[in-house]
Every structure is written in structure tokens, then in C-alpha cells.
C-alpha positions, 0 to 999 in steps of 0.5 A, spaced: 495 477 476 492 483 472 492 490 473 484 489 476 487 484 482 493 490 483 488 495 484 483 490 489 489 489 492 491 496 493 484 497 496 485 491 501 491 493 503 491 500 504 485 498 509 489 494 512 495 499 512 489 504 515 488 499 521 495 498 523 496 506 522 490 509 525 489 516 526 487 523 522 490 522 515 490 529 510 487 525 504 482 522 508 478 515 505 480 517 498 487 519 500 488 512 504 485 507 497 489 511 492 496 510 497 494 503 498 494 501 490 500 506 489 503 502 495 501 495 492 504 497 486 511 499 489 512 493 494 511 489 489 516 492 484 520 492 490 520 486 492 521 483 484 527 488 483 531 488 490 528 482 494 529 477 488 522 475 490 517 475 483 510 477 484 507 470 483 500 470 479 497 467 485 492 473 489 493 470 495 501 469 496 503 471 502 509 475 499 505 478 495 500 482 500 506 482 506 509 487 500 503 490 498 501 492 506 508 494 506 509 499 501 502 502 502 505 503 510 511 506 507 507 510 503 502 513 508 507 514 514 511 518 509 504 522 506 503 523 513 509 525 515 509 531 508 502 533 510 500 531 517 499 538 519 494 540 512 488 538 516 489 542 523 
């Protein structure tokens, strides 16, 4: 999977990241796709590194989008947590 399948899927699942935590988010719909591709990006080389887990080359391995959807939850909790409060 190239750098274009890691964006589509960083898009894909910063909005599933979005549908699993609603609410108010400081960066808004741009903020929340950018921390999706970041999220996908990190979950995946989470998972490679530590979970022992390769990234497959296959767009719909289930390990692959469980650690693109977890690390862009990661990612927008904490974004939230440092700058929940900007948007009040």
C-alpha cells in the first residue's frame, strides 16, 4: 500500500474516529482529516514496531484499519485534551 492508500485511509478513518468521538473539535473538519492521516500513519507503525503486527500491502486488512481508527482516536483525544478549550 503506497503513500496515496495511507492518506485515503487516514481520511477514512479520522471520520470514523469522528463518528465514534463526537463533539466540538478545536481544528474542525480539516483538523480532524489531518489527524486522521497522522493517526493512520502512527497506528501503523505502532503496530509494525511493537505489536509485531507488518502492515499488510492489502487496503482492507482488518489489522490495518483497527490500527489506523486507533491511532487517529489516539490522536484526536489527545488534540482535544491540548486544546479543547480554544474554540469557547
Amino acid at each position: 500500500m503506497g503513500i496515496i492508500g495511507w492518506i485515503i485511509l487516514g481520511l477514512l478513518a479520522g471520520a470514523i474516529a469522528k463518528f465514534l468521538l463526537p463533539g466540538r473539535d478545536p481544528g474542525g473538519l480539516i483538523g480532524t482529516t489531518l489527524i486522521g492521516i497522522a493517526g493512520a500513519f502512527i497506528g501503523g507503525w505502532v503496530s509494525a514496531r511493537w505489536l509485531h503486527h507488518p502492515i499488510t500491502k492489502n487496503f482492507y486488512d482488518g489489522a490495518t484499519w483497527a490500527a489506523a481508527i486507533g491511532g487517529s482516536l489516539v490522536l484526536l483525544i489527545a488534540y482535544r485534551i491540548l486544546f479543547g478549550n480554544s474554540r469557547d
